[in-house]
C-alpha positions in Angstrom: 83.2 13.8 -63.1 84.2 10.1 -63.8 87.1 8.9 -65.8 87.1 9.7 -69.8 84.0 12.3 -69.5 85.2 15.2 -71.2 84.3 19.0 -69.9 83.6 20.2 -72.9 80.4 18.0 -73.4 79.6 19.2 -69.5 80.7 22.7 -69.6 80.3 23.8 -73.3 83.1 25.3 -73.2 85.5 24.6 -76.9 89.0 25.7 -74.5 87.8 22.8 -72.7 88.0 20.6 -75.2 91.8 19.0 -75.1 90.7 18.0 -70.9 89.1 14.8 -70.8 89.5 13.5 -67.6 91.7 10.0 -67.5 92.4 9.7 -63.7 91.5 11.3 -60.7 93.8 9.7 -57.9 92.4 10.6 -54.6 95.5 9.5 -52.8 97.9 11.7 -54.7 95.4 14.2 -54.5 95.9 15.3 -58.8 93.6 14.8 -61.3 95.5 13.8 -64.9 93.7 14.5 -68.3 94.1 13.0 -71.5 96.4 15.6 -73.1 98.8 14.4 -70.3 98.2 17.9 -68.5 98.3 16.9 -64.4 96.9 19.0 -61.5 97.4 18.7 -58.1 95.2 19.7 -55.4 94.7 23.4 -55.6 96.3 23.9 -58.8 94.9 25.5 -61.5 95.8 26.6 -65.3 95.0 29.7 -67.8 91.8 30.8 -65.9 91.5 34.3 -64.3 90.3 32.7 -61.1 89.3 35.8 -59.2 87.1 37.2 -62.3 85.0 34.6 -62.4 84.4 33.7 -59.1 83.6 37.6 -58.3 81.5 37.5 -61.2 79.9 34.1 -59.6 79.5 36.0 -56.0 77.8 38.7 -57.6 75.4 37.3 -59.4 74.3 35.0 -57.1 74.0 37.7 -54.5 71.8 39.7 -56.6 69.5 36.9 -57.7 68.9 36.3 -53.5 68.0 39.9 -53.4 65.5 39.9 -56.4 64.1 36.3 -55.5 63.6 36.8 -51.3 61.6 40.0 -52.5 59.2 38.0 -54.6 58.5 35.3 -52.3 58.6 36.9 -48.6 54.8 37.7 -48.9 54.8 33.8 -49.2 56.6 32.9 -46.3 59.2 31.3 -47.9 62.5 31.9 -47.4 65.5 31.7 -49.5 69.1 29.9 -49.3 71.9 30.6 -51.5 74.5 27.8 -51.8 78.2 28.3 -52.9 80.0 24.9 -53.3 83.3 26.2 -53.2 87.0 24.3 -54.4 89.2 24.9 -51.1 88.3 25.5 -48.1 91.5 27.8 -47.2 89.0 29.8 -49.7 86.5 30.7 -47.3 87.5 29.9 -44.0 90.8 31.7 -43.8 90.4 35.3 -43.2 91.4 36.7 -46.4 89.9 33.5 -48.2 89.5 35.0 -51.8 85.6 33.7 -51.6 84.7 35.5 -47.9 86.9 38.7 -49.6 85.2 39.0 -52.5 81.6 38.0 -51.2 82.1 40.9 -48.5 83.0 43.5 -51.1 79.9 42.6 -53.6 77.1 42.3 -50.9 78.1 45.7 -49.5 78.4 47.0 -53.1 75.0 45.6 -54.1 72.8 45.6 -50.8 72.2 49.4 -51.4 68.6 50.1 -52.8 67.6 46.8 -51.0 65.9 48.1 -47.7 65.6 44.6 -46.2 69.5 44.3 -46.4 70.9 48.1 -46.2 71.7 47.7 -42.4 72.9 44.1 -42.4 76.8 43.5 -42.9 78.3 40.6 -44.8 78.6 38.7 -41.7 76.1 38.9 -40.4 74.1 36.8 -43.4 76.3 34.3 -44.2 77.2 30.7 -42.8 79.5 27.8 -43.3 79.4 24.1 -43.2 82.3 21.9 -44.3 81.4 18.0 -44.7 84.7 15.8 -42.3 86.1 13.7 -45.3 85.8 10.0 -44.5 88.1 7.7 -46.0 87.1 5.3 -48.3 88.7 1.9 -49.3 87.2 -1.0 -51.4 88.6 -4.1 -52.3 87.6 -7.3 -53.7 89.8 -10.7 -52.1 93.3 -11.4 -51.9 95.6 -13.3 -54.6 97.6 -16.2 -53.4 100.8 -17.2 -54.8 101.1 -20.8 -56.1 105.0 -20.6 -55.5 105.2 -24.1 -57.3 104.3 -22.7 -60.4 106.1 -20.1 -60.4 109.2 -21.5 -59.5 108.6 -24.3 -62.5 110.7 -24.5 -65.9 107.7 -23.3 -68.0 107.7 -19.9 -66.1 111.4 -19.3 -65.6 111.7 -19.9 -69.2 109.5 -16.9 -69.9 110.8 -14.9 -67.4 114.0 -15.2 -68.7 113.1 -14.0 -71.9 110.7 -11.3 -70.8 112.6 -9.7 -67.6 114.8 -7.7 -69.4 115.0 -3.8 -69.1 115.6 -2.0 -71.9 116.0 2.2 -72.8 115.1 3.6 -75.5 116.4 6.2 -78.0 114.4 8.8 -80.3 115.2 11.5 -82.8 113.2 15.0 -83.2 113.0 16.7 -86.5 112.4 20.0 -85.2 111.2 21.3 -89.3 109.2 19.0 -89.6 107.3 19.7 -85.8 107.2 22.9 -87.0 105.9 22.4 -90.5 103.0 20.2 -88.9 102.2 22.0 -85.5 101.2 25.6 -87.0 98.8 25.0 -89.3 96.9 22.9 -86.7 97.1 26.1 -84.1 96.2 28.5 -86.6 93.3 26.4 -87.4 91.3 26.1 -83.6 88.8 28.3 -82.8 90.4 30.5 -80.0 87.6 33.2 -78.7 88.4 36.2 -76.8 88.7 35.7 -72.8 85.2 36.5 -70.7 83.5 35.5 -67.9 80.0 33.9 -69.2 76.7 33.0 -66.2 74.3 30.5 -67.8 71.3 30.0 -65.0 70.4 26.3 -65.1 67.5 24.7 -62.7 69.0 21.6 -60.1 67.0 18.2 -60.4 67.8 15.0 -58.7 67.6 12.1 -60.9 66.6 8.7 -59.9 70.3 7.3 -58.9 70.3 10.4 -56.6 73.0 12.2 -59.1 72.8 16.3 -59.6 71.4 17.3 -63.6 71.6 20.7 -64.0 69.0 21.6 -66.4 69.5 25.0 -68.7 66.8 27.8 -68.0 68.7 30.9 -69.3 71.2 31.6 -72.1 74.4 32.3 -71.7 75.2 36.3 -70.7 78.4 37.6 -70.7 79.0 39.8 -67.6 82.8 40.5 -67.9 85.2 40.9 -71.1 88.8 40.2 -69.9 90.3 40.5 -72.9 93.5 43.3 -72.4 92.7 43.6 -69.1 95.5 42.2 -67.8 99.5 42.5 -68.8 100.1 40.2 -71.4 102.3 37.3 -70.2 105.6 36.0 -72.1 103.9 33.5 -74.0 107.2 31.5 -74.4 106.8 31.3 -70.8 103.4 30.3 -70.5 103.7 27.6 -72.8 107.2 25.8 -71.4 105.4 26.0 -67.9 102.2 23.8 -69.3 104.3 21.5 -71.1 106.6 20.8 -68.4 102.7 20.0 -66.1 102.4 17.9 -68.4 102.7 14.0 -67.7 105.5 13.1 -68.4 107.0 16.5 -68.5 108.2 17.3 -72.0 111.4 20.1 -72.8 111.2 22.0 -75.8 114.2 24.9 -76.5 112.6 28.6 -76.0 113.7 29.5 -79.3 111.2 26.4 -81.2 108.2 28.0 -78.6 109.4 31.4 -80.0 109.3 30.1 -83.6 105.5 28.6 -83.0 104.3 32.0 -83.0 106.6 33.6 -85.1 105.3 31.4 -88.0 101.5 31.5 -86.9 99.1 33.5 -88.7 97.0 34.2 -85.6 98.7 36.6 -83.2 96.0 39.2 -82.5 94.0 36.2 -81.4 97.5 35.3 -79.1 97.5 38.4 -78.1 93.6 38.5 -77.0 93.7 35.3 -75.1 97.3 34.4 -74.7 96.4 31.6 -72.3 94.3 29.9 -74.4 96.5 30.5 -77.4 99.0 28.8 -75.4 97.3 26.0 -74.0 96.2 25.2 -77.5 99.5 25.4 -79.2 100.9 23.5 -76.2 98.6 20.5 -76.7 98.8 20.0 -80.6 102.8 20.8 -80.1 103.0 17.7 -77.7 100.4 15.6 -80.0 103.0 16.1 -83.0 105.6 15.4 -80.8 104.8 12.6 -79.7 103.8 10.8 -82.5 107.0 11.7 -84.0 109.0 10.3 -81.1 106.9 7.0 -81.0 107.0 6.5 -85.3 110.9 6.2 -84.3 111.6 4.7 -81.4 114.4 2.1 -81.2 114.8 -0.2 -77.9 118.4 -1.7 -76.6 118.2 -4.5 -74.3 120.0 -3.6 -70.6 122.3 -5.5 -68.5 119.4 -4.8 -65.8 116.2 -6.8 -65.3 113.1 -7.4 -63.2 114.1 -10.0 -60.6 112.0 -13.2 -60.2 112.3 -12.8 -56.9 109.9 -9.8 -56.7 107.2 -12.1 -57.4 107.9 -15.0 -54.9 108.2 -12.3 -52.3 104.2 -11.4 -53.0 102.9 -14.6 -51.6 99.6 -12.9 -50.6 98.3 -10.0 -53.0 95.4 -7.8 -52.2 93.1 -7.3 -55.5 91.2 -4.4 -55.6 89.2 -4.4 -59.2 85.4 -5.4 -59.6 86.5 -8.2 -62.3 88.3 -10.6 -61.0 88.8 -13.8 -62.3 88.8 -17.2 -60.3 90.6 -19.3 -62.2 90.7 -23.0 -62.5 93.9 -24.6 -59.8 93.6 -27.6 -60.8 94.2 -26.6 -64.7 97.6 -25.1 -63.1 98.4 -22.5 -65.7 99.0 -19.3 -63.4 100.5 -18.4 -60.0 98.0 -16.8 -58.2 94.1 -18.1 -57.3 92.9 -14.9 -57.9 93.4 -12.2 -60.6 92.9 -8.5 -60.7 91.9 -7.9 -64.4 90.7 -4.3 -65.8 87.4 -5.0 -67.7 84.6 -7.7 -68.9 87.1 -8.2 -72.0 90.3 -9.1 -69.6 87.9 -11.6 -67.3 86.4 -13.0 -70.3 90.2 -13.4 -72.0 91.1 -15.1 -68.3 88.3 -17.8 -69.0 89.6 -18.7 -72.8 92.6 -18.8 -71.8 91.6 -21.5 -68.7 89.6 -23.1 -72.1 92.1 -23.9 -74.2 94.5 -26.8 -74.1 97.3 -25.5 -76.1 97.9 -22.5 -73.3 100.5 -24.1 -70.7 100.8 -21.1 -68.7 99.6 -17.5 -68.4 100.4 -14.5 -66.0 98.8 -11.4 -65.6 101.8 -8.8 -65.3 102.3 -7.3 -62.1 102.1 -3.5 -61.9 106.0 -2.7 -61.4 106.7 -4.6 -64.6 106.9 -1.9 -66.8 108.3 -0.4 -70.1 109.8 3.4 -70.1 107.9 5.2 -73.2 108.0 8.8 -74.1 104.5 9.1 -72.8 105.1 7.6 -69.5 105.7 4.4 -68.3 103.6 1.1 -69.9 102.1 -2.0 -68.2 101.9 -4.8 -70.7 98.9 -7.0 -69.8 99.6 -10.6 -70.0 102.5 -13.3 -70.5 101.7 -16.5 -72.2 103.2 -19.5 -73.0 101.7 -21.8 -75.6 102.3 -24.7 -77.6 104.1 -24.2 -80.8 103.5 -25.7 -84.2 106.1 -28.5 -85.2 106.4 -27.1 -89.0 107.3 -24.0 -87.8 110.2 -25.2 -85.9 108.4 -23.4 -82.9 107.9 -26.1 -80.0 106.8 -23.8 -77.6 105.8 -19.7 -78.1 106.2 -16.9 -75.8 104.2 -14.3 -76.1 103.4 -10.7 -73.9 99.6 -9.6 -74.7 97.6 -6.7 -74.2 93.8 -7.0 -74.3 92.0 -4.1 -76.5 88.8 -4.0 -78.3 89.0 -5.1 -81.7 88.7 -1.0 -83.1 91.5 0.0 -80.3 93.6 1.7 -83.2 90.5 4.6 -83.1 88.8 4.1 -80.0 91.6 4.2 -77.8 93.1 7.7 -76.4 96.3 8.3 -78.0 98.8 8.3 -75.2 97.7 4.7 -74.2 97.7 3.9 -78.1 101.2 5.3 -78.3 102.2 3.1 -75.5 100.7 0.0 -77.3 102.8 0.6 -79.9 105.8 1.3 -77.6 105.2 -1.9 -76.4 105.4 -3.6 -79.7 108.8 -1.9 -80.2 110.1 -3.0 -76.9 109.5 -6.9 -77.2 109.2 -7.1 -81.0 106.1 -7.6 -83.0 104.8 -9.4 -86.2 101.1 -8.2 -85.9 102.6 -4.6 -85.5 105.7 -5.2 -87.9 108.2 -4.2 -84.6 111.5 -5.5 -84.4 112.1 -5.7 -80.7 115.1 -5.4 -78.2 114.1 -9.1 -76.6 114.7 -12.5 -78.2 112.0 -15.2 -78.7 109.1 -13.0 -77.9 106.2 -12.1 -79.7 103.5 -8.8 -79.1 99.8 -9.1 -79.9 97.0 -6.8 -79.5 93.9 -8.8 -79.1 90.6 -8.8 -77.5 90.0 -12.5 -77.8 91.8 -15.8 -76.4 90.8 -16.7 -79.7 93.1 -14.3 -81.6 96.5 -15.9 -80.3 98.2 -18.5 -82.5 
C-alpha cells in the first residue's frame, strides 16, 4: 500500500481508521503510521490472528471443494492461492498457516468423495519468490568547499548550529477533561471475523483491483471469547509502540475508563477500546505539549565540519535540482529536494538577485520535538532592507503548500510549529531559542521577504 493511503478506504474497516500508512522502510524492516503507531517485521497489534486466518483457511478450502465439483465435467481445474505474511508461517513445521490448514481440510473433506482419502499433504504446495534487492538513485552532490567555507555561510552557520532542548508541562485535568468525551464518542463494534468474496482483475499498470462480488458475512463472533486483558496494560503497551514512545502514569490510563461512559463496549472489544483511547489520548497530548513548548539554547552545536567532510553526496530523490554554479549561492551541484514544490522553490531561489546564498539542510541537522525529531528544509541568506536596520536576513524555511495548516498530517504539522518555536518566528508569532533568525512556512520563493 503506498505512503499516506489509509486502510480504512482499502479495507472498510472503521478500527482501521487511525492507520494511514506514512512510511514503510524496507531497510528497518517496520512500517510507521500516522498515529505514530510503528511495526516491525512480524509484529502485529489488537487482532486475534489465529481466528481470522482459521476462519480464512476454511473458507477458502470449502469454496475449492464446491467450485472443483462444478467445473471438473469441464476439464478445468482449480488452484487456490494463499498469500501468506511470514514465511516461518507455513514453512516451519508447526507454521500456524500449515497447522491450521491441516486441521480444516480434514475437518471439511468429509462428504466430499473426491477428497475423503487424500491427506492435507498430499494437496498442497509451496513456492516462496528469493527477495532481490533493490536500490535507486539519482547522481551524486558535490561539495563546492569554497562556498561553504565563505563568510556568508559561516555567518549563518553560526547563528543556526546551535542545539537546543526543550521543556513542556502536562495538565493531566485538562487531558482528561478533553480525551473522554472523544473515546466515548467513536464507534467501537463488537470483535468478529467478517469474509467478503471479491473477484481479482488486473488493471492496465499491471496492479491487483479486487472487485466486491459478495457482502460481507460474519463467520466468527469473538466477542467474550477470550479472557479479558488488563486494559491499563493494553493501552501503556501501544503507546509505548508508538513513535516516539510516549509514558503516561497507570493510574491516568486507569482514570480514562473510570470516567468513560462506554465500558460494556470496553469490555466487548477491549482491544479496540484501547487502541482508540490510546490514539485520541496521544492526539490530546500532543497538542498540549506542542501549544507549550519553550526551547533553551545549548552549549552544544552541529559542527561545520560535518559538512566539509561530505565532499561527495549520493542523492537518491526523483527531484533534483541542478542549480546554476556560476550564480554561486549553494555548496553542492546537485540537490536532493522532496517534491515539484521544493525543485520549483530551488529555481526561484536561483531567480532572484536579492538571495546571496541558500542550503538545503542536511538530514542530521535536526530539532528534538515531542513527536520525534524535525528536519527543517532550507537555510537562506538574503539581502535586508536598509530602513529596517536589517542589512542582511537569515532565515531557516520549510516548503509546504499554501493550505499546510489542514492538509498536512498532524505530527509533521506539530513539528512545523516545533520548528517555529526552536528558531523563533514572526509569521508563527514564536519567540525562539536562536538569535537573528527568522522561520517561514512557504510554498513559494516568492513568499520570503
Amino acid at each position: 500500500m503506498p505512503d499516506g493511503k489509509r486502510k480504512t478506504e482499502k479495507a472498510n474497516r472503521s478500527d482501521y481508521k487511525p492507520f494511514q500508512v506514512d512510511e514503510i522502510n524496507t531497510g528497518r524492516q517496520f512500517v510507521r503510521f500516522a498515529n505514530s503507531v510503528e511495526l516491525s517485521l512480524g509484529e502485529e497489534l489488537g487482532a486475534d490472528k489465529e481466528a481470522i486466518f482459521d476462519a480464512q483457511i476454511r473458507y477458502t478450502v470449502e469454496e475449492h471443494f464446491q467450485k472443483r465439483a462444478r467445473l471438473r465435467a469441464h476439464g478445468i481445474k482449480v488452484i487456490s492461492l494463499f498469500f501468506i505474511d511470514r514465511v516461518a508461517n507455513y514453512a516451519d513445521e508447526d507454521g500456524i498457516i500449515r497447522r491450521l490448514f491441516d486441521r480444516a481440510f480434514e475437518e471439511l473433506k468429509a462428504g466430499h468423495p473426491e477428497w475423503e482419502k487424500l491427506s492435507a499433504e498430499e494437496v498442497q504446495a509451496a513456492y516462496f519468490a528469493e527477495q532481490r534487492p533493490r536500490c535507486a538513485g539519482h547522481g551524486k552532490a558535490h561539495l563546492r568547499k569554497r562556498r561553504v567555507l565563505s563568510d556568508e555561510f559561516k555567518a549563518l552557520w553560526e547563528r543556526i548550529k546551535h542545539k537546543t532542548r526543550y521543556a513542556v508541562e502536562i495538565d493531566t485535568d485538562k487531558l482528561l477533561d478533553e480525551a473522554v468525551p472523544d473515546v466515548e464518542r467513536e464507534a467501537i463494534s463488537p470483535p468478529r471475523v467478517t469474509i467478503t468474496k471479491v473477484q481479482m482483475a488486473v488493471d492496465e499498470g499491471g496492479a491487483f483491483q479486487a472487485l466486491q462480488a459478495s457482502a460481507a458475512k460474519k463467520v466468527k463472533d469473538l466477542a467474550g471469547r477470550y479472557p479479558l486483558p488488563n486494559l491499563v496494560d493494553v493501552m501503556s503497551n501501544l503507546l509505548e509502540n508508538t513513535t516516539p514512545p510516549v509514558r503516561l502514569t497507570r493510574r491516568t490510563l486507569l482514570e480514562v475508563f473510570r470516567r468513560a461512559g462506554n465500558k460494556q463496549v470496553a469490555l466487548d472489544n477491549p482491544h479496540e477500546w484501547a487502541s482508540v483511547a490510546v490514539r485520541v489520548l496521544k492526539d490530546k497530548l500532543m497538542d498540549q505539549l506542542v501549544d507549550g513548548i519553550r526551547y533553551e539554547k545549548l552549549s552544544e552545536w552541529y559542527e561545520m565540519q560535518q559538512i566539509l567532510d561530505a565532499e561527495v553526496v549520493e542523492v537518491f530523490s526523483r527531484y533534483a535540482a541542478k542549480p546554476d554554479v556560476d550564480k554561486d549561492k549553494t555548496v553542492y551541484d546537485l540537490i536532493p529536494c522532496d517534491s515539484d514544490i521544493e525543485r520549483e522553490f530551488v529555481k526561484g531561489l536561483e531567480a532572484r538577485k536579492d538571495v546571496k546564498l541558500y542550503v538545503k539542510l542536511p538530514r542530521w541537522f535536526s530539532v528534538p520535538t515531542p513527536v520525534g525529531d524535525y528536519n527543517p528544509d532550507w537555510a537562506i541568506v538574503m539581502d535586508g532592507w536598509e530602513e529596517d536596520g536589517k542589512h542582511v536576513l537569515y532565515l531557516v524555511s520549510e516548503t509546504k503548500g499554501e493550505d499546510w495548516r489542514t492538509e498536512l498530517r498532524p505530527s509533521e504539522r506539530r513539528k512545523i510549529e516545533c520548528g517555529a518555536a526552536h528558531f523563533g518566528s514572526v509569521q508563527l508569532g514564536k519567540d525562539g531559542a536562536l538569535d537573528e533568525v527568522d522561520y517561514k512556512v512557504i510554498s513559494d520563493a516568492s513568499e520570503l521577504p
